[in-house]
The first five atom37 places (N, CA, C, CB, O) and aatype in JSON, in Angstrom:
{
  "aatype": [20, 20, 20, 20, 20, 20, 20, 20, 20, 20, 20, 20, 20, 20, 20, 20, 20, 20, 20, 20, 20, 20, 20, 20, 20, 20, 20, 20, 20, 20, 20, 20, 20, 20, 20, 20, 20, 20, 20, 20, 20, 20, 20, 20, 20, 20, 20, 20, 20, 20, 20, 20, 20, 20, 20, 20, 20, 20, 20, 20, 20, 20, 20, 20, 20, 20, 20, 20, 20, 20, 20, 20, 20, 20, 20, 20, 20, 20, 20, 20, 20, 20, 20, 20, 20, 20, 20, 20, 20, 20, 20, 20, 20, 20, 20, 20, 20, 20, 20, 20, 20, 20, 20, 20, 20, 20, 20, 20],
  "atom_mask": [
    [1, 1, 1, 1, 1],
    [1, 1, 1, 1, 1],
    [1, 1, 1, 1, 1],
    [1, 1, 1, 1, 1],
    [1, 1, 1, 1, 1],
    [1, 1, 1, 1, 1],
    [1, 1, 1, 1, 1],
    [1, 1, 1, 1, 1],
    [1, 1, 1, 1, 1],
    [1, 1, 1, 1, 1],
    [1, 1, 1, 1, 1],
    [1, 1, 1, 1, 1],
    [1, 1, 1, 1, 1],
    [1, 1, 1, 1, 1],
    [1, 1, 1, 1, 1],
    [1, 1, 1, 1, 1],
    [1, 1, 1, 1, 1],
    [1, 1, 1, 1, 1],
    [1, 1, 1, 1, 1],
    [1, 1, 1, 1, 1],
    [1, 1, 1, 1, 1],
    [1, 1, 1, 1, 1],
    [1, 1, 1, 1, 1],
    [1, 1, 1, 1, 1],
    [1, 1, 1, 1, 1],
    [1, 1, 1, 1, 1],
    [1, 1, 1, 1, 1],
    [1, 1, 1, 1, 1],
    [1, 1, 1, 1, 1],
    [1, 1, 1, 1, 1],
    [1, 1, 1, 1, 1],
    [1, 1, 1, 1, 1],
    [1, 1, 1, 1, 1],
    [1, 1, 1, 1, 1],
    [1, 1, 1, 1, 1],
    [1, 1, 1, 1, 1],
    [1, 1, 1, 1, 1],
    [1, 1, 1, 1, 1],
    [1, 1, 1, 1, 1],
    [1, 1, 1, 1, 1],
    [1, 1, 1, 1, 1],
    [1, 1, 1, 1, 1],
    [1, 1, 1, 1, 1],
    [1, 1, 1, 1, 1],
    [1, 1, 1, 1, 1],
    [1, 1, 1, 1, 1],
    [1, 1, 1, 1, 1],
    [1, 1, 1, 1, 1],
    [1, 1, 1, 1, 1],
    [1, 1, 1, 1, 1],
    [1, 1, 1, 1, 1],
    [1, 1, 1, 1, 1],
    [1, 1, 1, 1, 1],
    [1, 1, 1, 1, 1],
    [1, 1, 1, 1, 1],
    [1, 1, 1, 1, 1],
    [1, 1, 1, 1, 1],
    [1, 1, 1, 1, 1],
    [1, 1, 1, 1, 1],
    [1, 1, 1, 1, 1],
    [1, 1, 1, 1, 1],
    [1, 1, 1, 1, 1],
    [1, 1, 1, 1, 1],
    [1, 1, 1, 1, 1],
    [1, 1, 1, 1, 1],
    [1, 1, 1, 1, 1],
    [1, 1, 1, 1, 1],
    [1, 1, 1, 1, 1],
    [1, 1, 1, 1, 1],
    [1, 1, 1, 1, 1],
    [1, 1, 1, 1, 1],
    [1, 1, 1, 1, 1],
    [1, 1, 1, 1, 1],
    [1, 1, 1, 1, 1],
    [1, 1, 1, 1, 1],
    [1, 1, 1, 1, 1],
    [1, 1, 1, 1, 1],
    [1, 1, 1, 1, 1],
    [1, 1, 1, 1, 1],
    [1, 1, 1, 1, 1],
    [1, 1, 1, 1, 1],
    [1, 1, 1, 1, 1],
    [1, 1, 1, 1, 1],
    [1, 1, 1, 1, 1],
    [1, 1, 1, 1, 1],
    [1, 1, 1, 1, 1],
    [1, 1, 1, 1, 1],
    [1, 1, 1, 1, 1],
    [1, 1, 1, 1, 1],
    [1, 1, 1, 1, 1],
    [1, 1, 1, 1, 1],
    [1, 1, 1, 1, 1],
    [1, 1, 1, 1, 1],
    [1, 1, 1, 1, 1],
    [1, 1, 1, 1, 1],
    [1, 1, 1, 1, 1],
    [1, 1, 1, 1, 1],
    [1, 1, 1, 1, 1],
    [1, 1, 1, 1, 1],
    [1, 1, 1, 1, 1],
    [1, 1, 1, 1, 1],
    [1, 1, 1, 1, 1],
    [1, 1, 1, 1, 1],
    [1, 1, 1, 1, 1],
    [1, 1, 1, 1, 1],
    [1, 1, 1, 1, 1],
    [1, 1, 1, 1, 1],
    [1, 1, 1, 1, 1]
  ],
  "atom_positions": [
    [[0.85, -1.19, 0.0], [0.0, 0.0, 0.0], [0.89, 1.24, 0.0], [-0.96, 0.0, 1.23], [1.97, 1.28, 0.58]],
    [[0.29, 2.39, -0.79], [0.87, 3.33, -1.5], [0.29, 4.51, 0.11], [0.14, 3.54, -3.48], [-0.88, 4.44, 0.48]],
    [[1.1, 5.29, 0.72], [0.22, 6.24, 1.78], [0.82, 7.4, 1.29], [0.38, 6.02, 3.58], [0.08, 8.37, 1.5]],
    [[1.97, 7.74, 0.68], [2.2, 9.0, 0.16], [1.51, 9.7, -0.83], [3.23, 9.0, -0.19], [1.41, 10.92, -0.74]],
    [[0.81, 8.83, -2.13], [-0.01, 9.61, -2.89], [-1.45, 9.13, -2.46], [0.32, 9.47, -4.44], [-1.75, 8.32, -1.59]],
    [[-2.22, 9.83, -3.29], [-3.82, 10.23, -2.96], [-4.12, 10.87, -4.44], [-4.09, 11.55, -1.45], [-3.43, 11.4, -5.31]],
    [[-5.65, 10.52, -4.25], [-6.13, 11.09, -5.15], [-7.14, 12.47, -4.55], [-6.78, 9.96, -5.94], [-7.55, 12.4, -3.39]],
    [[-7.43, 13.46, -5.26], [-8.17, 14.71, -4.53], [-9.51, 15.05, -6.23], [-6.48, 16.53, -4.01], [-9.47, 15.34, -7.43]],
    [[-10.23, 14.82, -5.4], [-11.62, 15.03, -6.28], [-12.03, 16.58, -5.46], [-13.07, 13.45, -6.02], [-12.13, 16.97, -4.3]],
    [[-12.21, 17.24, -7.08], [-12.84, 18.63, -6.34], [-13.99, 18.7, -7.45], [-11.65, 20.29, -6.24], [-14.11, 18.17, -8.56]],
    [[-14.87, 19.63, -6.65], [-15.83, 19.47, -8.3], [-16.3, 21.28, -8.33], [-17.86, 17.98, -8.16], [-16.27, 21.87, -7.25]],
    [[-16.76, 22.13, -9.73], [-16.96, 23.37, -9.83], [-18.28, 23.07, -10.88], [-15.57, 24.28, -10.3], [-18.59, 22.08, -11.54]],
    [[-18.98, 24.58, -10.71], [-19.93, 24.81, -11.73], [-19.53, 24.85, -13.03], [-20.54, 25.89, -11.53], [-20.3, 24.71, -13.98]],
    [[-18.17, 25.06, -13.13], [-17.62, 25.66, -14.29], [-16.35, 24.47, -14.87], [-17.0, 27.31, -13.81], [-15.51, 24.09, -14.05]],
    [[-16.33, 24.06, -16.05], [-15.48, 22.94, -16.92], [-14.28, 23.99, -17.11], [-16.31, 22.26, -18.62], [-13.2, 23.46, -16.86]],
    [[-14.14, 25.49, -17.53], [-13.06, 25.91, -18.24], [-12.69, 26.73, -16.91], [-13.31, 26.7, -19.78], [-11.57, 27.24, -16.92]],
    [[-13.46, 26.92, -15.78], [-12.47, 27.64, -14.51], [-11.67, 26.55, -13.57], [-13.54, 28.57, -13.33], [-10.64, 26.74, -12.92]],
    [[-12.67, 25.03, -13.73], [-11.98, 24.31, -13.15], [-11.05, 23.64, -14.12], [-12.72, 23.57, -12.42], [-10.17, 23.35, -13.31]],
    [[-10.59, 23.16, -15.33], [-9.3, 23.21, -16.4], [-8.1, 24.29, -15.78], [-9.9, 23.87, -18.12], [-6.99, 23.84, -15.52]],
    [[-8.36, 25.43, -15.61], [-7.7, 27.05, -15.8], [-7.06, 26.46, -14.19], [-9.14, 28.97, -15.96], [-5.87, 26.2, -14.09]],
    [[-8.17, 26.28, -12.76], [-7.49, 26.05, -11.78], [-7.16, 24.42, -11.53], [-8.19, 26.72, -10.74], [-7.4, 24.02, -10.39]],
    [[-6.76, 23.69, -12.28], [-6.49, 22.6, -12.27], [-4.62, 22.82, -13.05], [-7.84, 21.73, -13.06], [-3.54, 22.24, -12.86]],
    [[-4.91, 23.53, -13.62], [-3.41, 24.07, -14.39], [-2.33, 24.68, -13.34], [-3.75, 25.44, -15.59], [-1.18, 24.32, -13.09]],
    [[-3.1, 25.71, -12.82], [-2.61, 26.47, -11.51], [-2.08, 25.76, -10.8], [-3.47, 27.1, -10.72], [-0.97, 26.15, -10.45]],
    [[-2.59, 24.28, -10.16], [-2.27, 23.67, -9.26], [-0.61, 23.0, -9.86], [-3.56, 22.69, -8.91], [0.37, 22.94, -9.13]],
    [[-0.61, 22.59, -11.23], [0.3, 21.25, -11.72], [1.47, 22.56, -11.87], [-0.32, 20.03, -13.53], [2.66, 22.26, -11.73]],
    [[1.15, 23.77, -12.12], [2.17, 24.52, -12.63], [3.39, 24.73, -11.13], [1.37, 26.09, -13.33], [4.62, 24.81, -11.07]],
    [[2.18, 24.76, -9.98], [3.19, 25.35, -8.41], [3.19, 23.91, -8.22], [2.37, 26.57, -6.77], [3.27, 23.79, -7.0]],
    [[3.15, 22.76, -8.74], [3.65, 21.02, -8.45], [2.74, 20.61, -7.33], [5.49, 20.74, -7.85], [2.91, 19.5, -6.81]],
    [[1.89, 21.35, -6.97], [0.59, 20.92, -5.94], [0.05, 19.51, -6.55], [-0.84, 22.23, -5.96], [-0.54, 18.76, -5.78]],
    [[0.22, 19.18, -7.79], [-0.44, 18.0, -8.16], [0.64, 17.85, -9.36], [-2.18, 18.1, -8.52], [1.54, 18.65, -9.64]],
    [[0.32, 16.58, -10.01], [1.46, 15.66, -11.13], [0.26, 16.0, -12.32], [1.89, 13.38, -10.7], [0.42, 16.74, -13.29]],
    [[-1.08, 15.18, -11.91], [-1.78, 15.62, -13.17], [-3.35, 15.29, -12.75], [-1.21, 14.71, -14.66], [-3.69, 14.47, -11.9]],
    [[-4.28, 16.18, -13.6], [-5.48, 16.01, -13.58], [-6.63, 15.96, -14.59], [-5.65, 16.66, -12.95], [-6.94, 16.64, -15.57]],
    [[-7.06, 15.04, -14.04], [-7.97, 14.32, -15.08], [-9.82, 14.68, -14.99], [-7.66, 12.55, -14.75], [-10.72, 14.22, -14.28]],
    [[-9.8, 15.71, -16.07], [-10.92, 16.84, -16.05], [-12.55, 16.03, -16.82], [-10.19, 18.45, -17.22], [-12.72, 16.0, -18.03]],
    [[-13.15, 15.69, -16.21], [-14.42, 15.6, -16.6], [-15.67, 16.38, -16.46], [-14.65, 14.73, -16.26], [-16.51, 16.46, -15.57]],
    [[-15.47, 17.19, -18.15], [-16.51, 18.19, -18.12], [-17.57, 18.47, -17.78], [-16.71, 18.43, -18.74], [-17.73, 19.52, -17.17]],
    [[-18.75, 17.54, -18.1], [-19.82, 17.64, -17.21], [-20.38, 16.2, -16.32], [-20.92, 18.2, -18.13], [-20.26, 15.01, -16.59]],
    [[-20.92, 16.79, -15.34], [-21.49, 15.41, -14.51], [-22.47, 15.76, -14.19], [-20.86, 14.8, -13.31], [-22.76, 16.93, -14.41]],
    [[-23.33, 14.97, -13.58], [-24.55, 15.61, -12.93], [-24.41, 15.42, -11.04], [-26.09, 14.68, -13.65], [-23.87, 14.39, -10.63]],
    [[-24.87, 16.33, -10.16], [-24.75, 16.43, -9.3], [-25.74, 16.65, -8.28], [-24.11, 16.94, -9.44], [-25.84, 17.73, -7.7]],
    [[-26.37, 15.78, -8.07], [-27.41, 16.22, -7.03], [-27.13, 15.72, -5.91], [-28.76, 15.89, -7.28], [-26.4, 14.75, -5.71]],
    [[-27.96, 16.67, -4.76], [-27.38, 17.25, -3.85], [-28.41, 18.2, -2.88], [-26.31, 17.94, -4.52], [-29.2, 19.01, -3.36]],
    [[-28.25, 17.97, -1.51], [-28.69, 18.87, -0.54], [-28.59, 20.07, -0.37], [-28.41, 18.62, 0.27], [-27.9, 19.88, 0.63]],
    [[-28.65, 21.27, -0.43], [-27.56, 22.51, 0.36], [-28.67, 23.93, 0.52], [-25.82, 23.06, -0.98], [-29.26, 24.64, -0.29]],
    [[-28.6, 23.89, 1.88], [-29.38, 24.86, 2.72], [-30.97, 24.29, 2.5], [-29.11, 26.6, 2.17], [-31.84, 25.05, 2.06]],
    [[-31.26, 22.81, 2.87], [-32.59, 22.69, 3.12], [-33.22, 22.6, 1.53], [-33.13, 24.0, 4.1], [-34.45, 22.59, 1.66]],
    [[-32.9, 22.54, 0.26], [-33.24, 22.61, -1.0], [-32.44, 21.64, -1.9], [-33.11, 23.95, -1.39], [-31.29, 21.93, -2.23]],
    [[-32.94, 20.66, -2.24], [-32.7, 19.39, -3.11], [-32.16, 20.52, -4.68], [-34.58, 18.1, -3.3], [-32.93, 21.39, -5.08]],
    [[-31.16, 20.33, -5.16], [-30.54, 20.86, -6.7], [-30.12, 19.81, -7.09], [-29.34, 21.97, -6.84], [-29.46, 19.12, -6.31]],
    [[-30.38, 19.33, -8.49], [-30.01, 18.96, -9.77], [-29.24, 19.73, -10.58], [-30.97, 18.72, -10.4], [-29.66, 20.67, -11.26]],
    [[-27.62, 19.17, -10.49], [-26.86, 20.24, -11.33], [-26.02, 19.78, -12.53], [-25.9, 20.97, -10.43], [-25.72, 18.58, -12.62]],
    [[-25.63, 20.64, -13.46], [-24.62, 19.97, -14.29], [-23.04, 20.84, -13.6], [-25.06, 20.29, -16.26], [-22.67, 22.01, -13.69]],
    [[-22.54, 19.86, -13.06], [-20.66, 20.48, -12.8], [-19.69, 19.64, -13.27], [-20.08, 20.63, -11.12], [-19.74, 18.51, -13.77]],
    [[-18.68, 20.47, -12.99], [-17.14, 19.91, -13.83], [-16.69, 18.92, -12.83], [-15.7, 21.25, -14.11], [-17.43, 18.86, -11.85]],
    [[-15.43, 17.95, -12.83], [-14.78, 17.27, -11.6], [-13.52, 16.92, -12.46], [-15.68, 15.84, -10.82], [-13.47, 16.4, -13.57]],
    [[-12.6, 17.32, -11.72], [-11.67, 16.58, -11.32], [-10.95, 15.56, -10.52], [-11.41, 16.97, -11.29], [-11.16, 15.57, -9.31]],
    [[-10.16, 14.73, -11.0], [-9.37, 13.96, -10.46], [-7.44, 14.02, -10.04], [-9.76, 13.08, -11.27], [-6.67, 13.23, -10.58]],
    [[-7.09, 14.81, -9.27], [-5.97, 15.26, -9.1], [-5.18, 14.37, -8.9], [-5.91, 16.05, -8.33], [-5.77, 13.6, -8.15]],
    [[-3.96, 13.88, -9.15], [-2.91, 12.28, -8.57], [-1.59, 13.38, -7.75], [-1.9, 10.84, -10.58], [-1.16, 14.32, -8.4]],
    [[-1.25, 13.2, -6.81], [-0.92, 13.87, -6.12], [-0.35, 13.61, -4.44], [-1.81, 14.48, -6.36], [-0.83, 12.66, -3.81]],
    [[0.57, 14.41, -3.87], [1.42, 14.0, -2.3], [0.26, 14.46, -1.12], [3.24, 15.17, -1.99], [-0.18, 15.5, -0.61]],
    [[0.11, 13.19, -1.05], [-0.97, 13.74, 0.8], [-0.46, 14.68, 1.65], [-1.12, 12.46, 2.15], [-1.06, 15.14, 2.62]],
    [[0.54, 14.94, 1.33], [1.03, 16.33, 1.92], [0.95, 17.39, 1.99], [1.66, 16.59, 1.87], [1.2, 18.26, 2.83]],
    [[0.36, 17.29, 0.5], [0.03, 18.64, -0.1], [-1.29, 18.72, -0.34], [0.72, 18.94, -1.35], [-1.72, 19.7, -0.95]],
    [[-2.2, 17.66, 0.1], [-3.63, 18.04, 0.56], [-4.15, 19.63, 0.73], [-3.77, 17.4, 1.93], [-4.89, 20.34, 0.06]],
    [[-3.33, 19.82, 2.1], [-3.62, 20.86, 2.98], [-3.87, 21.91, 1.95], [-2.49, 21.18, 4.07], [-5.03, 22.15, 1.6]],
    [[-2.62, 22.7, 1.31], [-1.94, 23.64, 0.43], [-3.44, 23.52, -0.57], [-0.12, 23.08, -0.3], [-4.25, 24.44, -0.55]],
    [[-3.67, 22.29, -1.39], [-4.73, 22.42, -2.18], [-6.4, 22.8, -1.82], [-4.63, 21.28, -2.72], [-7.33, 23.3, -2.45]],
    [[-6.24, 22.32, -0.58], [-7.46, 22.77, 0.58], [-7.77, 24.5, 0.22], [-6.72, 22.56, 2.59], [-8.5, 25.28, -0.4]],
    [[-6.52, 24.39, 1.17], [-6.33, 25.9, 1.07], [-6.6, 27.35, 0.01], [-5.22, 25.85, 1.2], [-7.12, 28.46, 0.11]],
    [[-5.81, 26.44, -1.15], [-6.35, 27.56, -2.85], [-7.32, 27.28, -3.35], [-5.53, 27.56, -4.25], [-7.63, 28.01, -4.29]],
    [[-8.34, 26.0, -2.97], [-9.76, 25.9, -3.06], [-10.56, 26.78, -2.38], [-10.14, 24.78, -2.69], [-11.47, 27.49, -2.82]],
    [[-10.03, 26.64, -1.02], [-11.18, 27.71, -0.17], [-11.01, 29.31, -0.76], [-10.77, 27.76, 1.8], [-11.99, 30.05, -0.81]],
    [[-9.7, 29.73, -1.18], [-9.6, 31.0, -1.46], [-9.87, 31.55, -2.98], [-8.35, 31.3, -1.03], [-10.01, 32.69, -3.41]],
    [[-9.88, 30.23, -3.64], [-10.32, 30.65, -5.46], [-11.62, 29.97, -5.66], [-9.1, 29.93, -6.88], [-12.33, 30.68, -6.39]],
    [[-12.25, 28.82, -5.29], [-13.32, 28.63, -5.62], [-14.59, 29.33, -5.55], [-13.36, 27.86, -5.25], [-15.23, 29.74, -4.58]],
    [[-14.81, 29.38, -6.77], [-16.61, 29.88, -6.93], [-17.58, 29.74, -5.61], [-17.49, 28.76, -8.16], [-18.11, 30.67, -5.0]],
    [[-17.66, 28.27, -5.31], [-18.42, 27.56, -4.47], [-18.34, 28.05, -2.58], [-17.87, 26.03, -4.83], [-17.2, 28.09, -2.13]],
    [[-19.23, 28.31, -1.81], [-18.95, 28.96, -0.38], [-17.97, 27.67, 0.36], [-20.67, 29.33, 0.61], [-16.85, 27.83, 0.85]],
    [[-18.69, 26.46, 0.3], [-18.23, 25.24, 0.45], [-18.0, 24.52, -0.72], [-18.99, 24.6, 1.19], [-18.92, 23.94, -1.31]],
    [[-16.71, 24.49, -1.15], [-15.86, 23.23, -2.48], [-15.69, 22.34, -1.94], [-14.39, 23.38, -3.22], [-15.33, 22.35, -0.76]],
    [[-15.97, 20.92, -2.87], [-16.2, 19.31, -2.49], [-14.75, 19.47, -3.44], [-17.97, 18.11, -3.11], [-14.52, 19.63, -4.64]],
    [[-13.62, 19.27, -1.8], [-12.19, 18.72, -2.02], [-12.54, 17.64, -0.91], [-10.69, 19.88, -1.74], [-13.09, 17.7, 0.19]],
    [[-11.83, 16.36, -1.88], [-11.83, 15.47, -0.99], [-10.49, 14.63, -1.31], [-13.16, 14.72, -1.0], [-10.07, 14.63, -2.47]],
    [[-9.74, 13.87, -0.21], [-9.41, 12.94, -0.64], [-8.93, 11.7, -0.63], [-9.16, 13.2, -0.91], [-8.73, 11.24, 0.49]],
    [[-8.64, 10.88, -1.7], [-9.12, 9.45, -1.49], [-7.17, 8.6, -1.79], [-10.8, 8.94, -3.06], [-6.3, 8.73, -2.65]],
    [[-7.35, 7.77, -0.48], [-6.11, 7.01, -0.37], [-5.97, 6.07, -2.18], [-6.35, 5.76, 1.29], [-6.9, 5.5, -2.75]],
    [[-4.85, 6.19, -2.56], [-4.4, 5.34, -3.67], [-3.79, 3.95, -2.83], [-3.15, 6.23, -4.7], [-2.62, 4.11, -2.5]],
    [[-4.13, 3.21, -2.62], [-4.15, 1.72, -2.43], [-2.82, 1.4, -2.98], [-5.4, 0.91, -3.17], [-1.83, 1.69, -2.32]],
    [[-2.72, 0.87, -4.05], [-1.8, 0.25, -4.73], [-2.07, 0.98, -6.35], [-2.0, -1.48, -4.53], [-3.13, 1.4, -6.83]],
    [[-0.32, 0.92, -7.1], [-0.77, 1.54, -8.43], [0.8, 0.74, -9.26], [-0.95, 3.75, -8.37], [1.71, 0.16, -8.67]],
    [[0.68, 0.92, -10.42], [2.05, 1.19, -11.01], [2.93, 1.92, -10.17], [1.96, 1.93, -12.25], [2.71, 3.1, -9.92]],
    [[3.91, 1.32, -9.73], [5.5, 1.95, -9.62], [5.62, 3.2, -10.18], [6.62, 1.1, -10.38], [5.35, 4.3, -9.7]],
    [[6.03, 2.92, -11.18], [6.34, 3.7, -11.77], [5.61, 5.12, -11.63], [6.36, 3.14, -12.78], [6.14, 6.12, -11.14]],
    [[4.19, 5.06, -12.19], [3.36, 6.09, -12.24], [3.61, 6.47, -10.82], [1.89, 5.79, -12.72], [4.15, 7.57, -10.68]],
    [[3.29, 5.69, -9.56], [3.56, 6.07, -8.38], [4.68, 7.3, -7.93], [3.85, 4.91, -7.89], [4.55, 8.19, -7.09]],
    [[5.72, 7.03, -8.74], [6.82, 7.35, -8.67], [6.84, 8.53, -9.55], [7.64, 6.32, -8.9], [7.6, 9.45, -9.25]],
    [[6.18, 8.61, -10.49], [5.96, 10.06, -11.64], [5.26, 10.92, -10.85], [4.98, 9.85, -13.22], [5.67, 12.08, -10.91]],
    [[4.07, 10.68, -9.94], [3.79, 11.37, -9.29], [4.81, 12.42, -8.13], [3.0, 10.62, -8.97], [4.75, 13.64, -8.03]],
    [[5.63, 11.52, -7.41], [6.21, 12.09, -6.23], [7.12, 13.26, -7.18], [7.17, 10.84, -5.15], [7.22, 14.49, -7.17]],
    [[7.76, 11.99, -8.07], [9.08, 13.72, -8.95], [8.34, 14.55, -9.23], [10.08, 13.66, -10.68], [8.77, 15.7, -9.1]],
    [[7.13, 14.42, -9.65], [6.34, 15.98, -10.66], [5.65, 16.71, -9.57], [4.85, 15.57, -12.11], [5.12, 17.77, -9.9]],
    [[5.54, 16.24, -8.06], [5.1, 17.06, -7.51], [6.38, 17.36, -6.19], [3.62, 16.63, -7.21], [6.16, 17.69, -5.02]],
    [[7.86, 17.07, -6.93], [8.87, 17.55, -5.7], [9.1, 18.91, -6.36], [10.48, 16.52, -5.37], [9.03, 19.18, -7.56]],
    [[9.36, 19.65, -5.4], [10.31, 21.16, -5.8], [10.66, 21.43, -7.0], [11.66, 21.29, -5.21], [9.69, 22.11, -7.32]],
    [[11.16, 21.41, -7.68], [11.66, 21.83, -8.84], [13.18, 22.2, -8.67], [10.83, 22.94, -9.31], [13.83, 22.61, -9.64]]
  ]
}
């Protein structure tokens, strides 16, 4: 079992703001890479009122370390009052890829 990477699902109203801040993230190495699915449907509770929505999601591959940091430029750039960042332990994967992850998201 893999405990250094993770995967981080965030999801936005928007396909080309969440692309634009999905870029942001890979450019400061917050993440290796993300895998953008334009629309989904999303329903959902929020403030007492059932919504049916169409939103974007991503899939970020990425250092549980750097959770926090991505937390963080969610709460301060996202559209959304509350953004669905979450994220999910990678189990086991390719080596390798495992390993593409940690270099593309060390320092530079």
């Amino acid at each position: 079992m893999t405990t250094e990477v993770c995967e981080v699902i965030i999801t936005a109203p928007n396909a080309d703001w969440l692309a634009n801040f999905t870029r942001k993230l890979i450019d400061e190495r917050l993440s290796a890479c993300g895998h953008n699915i334009a629309a989904i449907r999303s329903i959902y509770r929020w403030r007492g009122d059932v919504h049916d929505e169409e939103e974007a999601r991503v899939a970020l591959h990425t250092r549980l370390d750097l959770v926090p940091a991505i937390i963080e430029r969610a709460n301060q750039e996202h559209p959304y009052e509350t953004p669905c960042v979450i994220a999910l332990p990678i189990a086991a994967g390719s080596p390798a890829y495992i390993q593409w992850i940690l270099d593309e998201t060390s320092p530079a």
